[in-house]
N, C-alpha and C positions, 0 to 999 in steps of 0.2 A: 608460150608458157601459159597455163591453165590453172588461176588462183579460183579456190572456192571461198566463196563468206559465207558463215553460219551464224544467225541472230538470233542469243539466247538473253532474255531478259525476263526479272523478276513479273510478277500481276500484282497488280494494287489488293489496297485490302476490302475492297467488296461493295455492293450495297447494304445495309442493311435489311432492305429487301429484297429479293429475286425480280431484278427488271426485266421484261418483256423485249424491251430493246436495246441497241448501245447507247454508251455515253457517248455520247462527241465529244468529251473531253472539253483542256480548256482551247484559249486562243489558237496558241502555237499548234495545238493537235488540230484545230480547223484550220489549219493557215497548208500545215503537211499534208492534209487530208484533200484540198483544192488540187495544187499541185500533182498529187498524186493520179486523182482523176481527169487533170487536162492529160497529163501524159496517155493516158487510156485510152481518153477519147481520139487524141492525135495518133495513137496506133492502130486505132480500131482503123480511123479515114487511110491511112497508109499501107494497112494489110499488112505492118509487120507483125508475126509471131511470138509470142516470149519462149523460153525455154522450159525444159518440164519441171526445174526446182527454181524459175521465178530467182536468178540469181541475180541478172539486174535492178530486178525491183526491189529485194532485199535490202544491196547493195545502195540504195539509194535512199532508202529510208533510214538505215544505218548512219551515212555522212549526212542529212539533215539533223538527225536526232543529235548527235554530237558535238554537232555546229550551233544548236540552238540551246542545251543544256545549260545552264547555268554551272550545276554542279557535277561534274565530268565523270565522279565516281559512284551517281545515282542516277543514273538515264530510266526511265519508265515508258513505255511504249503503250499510248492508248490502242484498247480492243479495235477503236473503230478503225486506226488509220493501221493499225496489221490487218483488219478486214478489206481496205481498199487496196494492201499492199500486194493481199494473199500472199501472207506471212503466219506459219503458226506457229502459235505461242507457247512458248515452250514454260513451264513454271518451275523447272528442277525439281526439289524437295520440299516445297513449301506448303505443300498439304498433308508433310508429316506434321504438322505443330497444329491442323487443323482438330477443333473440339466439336463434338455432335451437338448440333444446334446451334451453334454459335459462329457468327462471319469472323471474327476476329482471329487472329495468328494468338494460340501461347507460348512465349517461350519457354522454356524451361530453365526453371530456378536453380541457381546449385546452393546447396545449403552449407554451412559450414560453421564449427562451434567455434572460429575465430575471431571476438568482437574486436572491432576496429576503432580507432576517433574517429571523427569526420574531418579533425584536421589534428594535426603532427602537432602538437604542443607535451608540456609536461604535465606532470598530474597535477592536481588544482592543491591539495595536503598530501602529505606523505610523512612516514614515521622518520619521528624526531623534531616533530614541533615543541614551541617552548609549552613551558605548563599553564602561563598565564594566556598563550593564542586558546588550549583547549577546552580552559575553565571558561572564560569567555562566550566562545562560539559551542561547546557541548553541556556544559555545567559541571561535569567531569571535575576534579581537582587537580588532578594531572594525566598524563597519556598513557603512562603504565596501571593506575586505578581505570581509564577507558579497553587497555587492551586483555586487561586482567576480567573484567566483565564482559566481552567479546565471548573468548575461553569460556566462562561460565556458560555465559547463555547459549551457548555452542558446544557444551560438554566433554572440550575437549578435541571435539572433532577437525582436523583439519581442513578436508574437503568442505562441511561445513562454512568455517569462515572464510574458505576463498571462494564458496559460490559468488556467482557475479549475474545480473539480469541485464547490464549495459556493456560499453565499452570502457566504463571508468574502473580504475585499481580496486580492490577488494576493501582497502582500509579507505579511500574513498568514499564507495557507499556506504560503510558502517559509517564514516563521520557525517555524511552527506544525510543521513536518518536521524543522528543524534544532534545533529544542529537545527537540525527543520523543527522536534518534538520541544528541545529546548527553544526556539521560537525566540528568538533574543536579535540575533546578528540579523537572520533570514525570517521574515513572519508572514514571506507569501511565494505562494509556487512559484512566480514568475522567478523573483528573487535568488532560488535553486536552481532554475531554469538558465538562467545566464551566469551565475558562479559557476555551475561544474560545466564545463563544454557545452552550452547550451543545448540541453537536454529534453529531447521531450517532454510534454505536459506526460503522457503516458509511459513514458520508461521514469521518470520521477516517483510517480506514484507506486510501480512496478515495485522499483527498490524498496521502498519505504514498507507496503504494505510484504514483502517475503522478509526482509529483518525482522519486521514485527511480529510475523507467523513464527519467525524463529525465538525469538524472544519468549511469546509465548506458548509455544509449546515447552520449552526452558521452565518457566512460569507453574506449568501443570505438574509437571515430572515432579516438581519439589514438594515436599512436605506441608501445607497451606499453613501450619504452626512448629515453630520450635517446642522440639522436646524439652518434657519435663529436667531433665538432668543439662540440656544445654540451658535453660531458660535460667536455672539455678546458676548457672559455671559462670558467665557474660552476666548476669544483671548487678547494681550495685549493691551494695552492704545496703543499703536503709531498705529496700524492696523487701531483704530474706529476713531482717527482724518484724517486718510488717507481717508478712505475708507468708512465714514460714510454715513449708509441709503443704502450702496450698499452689495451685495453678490459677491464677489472676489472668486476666485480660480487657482490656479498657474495650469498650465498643460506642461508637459514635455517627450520626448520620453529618454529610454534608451537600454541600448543592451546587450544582454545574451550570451557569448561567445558560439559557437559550435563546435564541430569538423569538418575536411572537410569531407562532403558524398561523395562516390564512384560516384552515380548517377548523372546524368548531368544537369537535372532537378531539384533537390534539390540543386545542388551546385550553381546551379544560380537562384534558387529562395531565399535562404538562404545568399548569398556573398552580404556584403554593403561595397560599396565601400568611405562610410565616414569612418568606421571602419578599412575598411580592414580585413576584415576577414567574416567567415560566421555567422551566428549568430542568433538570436530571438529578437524581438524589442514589446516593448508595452510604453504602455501609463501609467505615473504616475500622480496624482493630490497630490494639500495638501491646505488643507484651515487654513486662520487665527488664527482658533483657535485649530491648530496643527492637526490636522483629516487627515487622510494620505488616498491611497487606489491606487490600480493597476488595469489594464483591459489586457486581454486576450493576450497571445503571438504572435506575428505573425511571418511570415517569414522575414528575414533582408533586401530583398530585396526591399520592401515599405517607399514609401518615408514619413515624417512626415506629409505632408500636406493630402496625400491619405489617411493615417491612420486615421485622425483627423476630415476627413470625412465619412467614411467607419466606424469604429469602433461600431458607436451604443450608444457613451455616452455623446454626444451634444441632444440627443433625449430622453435619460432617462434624464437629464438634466433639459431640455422642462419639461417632466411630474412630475419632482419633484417641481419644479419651479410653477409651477399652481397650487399644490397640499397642498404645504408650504405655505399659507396665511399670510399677516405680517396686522397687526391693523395699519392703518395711518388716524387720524382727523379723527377717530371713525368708518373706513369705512376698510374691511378685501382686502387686496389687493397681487396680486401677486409679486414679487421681482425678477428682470432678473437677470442672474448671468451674471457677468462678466470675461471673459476667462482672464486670463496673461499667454502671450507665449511668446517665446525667435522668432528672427526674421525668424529662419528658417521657419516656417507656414504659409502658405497664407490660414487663415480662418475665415475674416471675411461674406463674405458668406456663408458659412456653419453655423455657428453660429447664423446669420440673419434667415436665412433657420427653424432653428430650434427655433422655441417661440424667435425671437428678442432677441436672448440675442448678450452682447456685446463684444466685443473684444479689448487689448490694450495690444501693442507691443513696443519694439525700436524703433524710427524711420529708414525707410530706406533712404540711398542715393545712387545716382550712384557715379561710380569712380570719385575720386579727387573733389569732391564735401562736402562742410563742413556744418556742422551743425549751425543755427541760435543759439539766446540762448535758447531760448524757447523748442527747440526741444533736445538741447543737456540736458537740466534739467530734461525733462520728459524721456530721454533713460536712464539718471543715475538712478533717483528715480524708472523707471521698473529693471535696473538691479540689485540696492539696495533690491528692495523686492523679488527678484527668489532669492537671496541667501539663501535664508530658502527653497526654492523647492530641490535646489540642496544637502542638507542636506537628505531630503527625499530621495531622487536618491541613496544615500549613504546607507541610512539605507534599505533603499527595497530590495538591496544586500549584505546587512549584513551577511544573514546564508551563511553556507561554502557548503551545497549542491547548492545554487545559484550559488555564486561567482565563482566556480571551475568550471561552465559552463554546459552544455548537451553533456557527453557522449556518446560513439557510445552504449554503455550498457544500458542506461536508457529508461525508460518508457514515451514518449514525454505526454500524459494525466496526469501521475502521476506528472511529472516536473512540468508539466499549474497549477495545482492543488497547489503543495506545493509555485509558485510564487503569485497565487493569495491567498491565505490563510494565507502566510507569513506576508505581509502587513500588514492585517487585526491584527494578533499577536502581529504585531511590535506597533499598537494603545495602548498596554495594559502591553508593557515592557519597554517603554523609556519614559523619559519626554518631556513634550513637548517642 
């Protein structure tokens, strides 16, 4: 009977450079490698022959490598002791997965849109929490005011709110975004990190920052002020005997704490010296009939009147204002808004500047100089009605990623993002 043996086994994965000569491998491949050659040398002094496929010698390299294996179902044959064995190495297919230029094997990835946990557990919230867990942990009043502004800032769209960037449920990551900005329960990544399935630092962020794109882009689409005739329907009786036939809007600066920058430049573009400290400054409105909204952050060093000109929202303003048509004695006409500022501002030319709209302040005086009646009545009655702006100011830094200021660790886009988008959230979770 005539058994043949064929010895087919994987190659290592390479040098990293092209050696000139073999490896001898480790021990056990010197120990095979000895063996190998006394046997050679003893047939050479014998005059016996091998045969023309070397079946013996195979064969006998084959039962050492087996025998000395540790792990039975990964045998590897070094170069040198197949070169003693005059054995060749067969590699199969594995210089299909080879890349040009590169020693390494790729495998190939299979891709697939189906996220997984990394372990079998259940989802960390799920609908039907009570109202007090979501006021709590999102600021939310209850879960249907949360899923009700889902919807909105999603417009409806379904595939929308089930996009998902991890393997956590869709109402997960919307809650897993809106407990992080509210900053109460969770007030550090790590903290995200081990509540939802211990999550990457980078798919955390992932989530957080496409909510938020989604958010605002929700944010853009809208109208930046309630119309004339909504602004009228929603505000209270004492606003339309005030205020009647006119379009009002309070407008106010506020200041986002920062930490001190190293940079010298920053530190004195950022240090407001009303504050004392460095900081971020933007522009808040709130109209009549409770419609809130914020604009862009700037650096603390800008005064309110340069802002109030610069900004860009005395000019949307202008185009909303011509755009808004109000019906008067049968005839469509446009409605100037009327600014209310606290006295730090000098704007009424800017505001003239832009579509004539108009401006109305506290009266100023100089020192030691007192107010008529006239003018002390019209400074109470303006500071009487900013007591509702100032209320807005309050809530605009409600969430705890706000309040707790701009870290040296934070993302200054992603911060501009979650203060201007927060606002807009805050229309859809307080009363007015």
């Amino acid at each position: 009977m005539h058994v043949t043996y064929k010895l087919v086994v994987p190659s290592g994965a390479g040098p990293s450079t092209e050696s000139k000569t073999l490896s001898r491998g480790t021990g056990r491949d010197r120990g095979v490698r000895k063996v190998l050659d006394k046997i050679l040398v003893e047939d050479k002094k014998s005059g016996k022959k091998k045969s023309g496929k070397d079946e013996d010698w195979a064969m006998c390299a084959q039962q050492m490598a087996e025998e000395s294996c540790p792990d039975q179902s990964r045998i590897q044959l070094n170069p040198s002791v197949a070169a003693a064995a005059k054995i060749p190495l067969k590699k199969g297919n594995a210089d299909d997965f080879l890349q040009d230029g590169k020693m390494f094997r790729a495998t190939p990835v299979t891709e697939t849109k189906h996220l997984r946990r990394k372990v079998d557990a259940s989802p960390v919230v799920q609908p039907g929490m009570s109202d007090s867990e979501v006021k709590r942990r999102t600021g939310f009043p209850n879960e249907s005011t949360m899923l009700s502004y889902i919807i909105v800032a999603c417009d409806g769209d379904i595939n929308i709110i089930k996009q998902r960037q991890t393997s956590l449920t869709w109402y997960e990551e919307w809650f897993m975004m809106f407990e992080y900005i509210w900053n109460r329960s969770l007030t550090r990544l790590e903290d995200v990190q081990k509540t939802f399935s211990d999550l990457r630092l980078e798919d955390v962020l992932r989530v957080v920052d496409a909510k938020i794109d989604i958010c605002s882009t929700s944010r853009d689409s809208w109208p930046m002020f309630a119309s004339f005739e909504e602004d009228k329907a929603l505000q209270k009786d004492k606003w339309a005997s005030r205020y009647n036939a006119m379009r009002p809007v309070m407008w106010d600066m506020t200041g986002i704490s920062a930490y001190a920058f190293s940079s010298a430049d920053l530190q004195r573009l950022t240090f407001s010296s009303y504050y004392s400290e460095n900081c971020f400054k933007a522009g808040i409105f709130c109209q009549p009939c409770g419609w809130m909204g914020t604009t862009d952050l700037w650096t603390g060093g800008v005064s309110d009147s340069d802002y109030n000109r610069r900004a860009g929202y005395l000019k949307k303003q202008q185009r909303f204002q011509e755009n808004d048509l109000v019906e008067t004695d049968g005839e469509r006409r446009g409605v100037r808004f009327l600014n209310i500022y606290d006295k730090g501002y000098r704007a009424k030319m800017a505001a003239w500047e832009n579509g004539r709209q108009l401006v109305l302040q506290p009266d100023f005086k100089e020192s030691d100089k007192t107010f008529n009646r006239d003018q002390t009545i019209s400074s109470a009655s303006v500071a009487s009605d900013r007591g509702g702006n100032e209320r807005v100011v309050n809530v605009s830094k409600r969430a705890g990623l706000i309040s707790k200021g701009f870290q040296s660790n934070a993302d200054p886009t992603r911060f501009n993002k979650v203060w201007l988008t927060w606002s807009f959230q805050a229309n859809f979770m307080f009363d007015r």
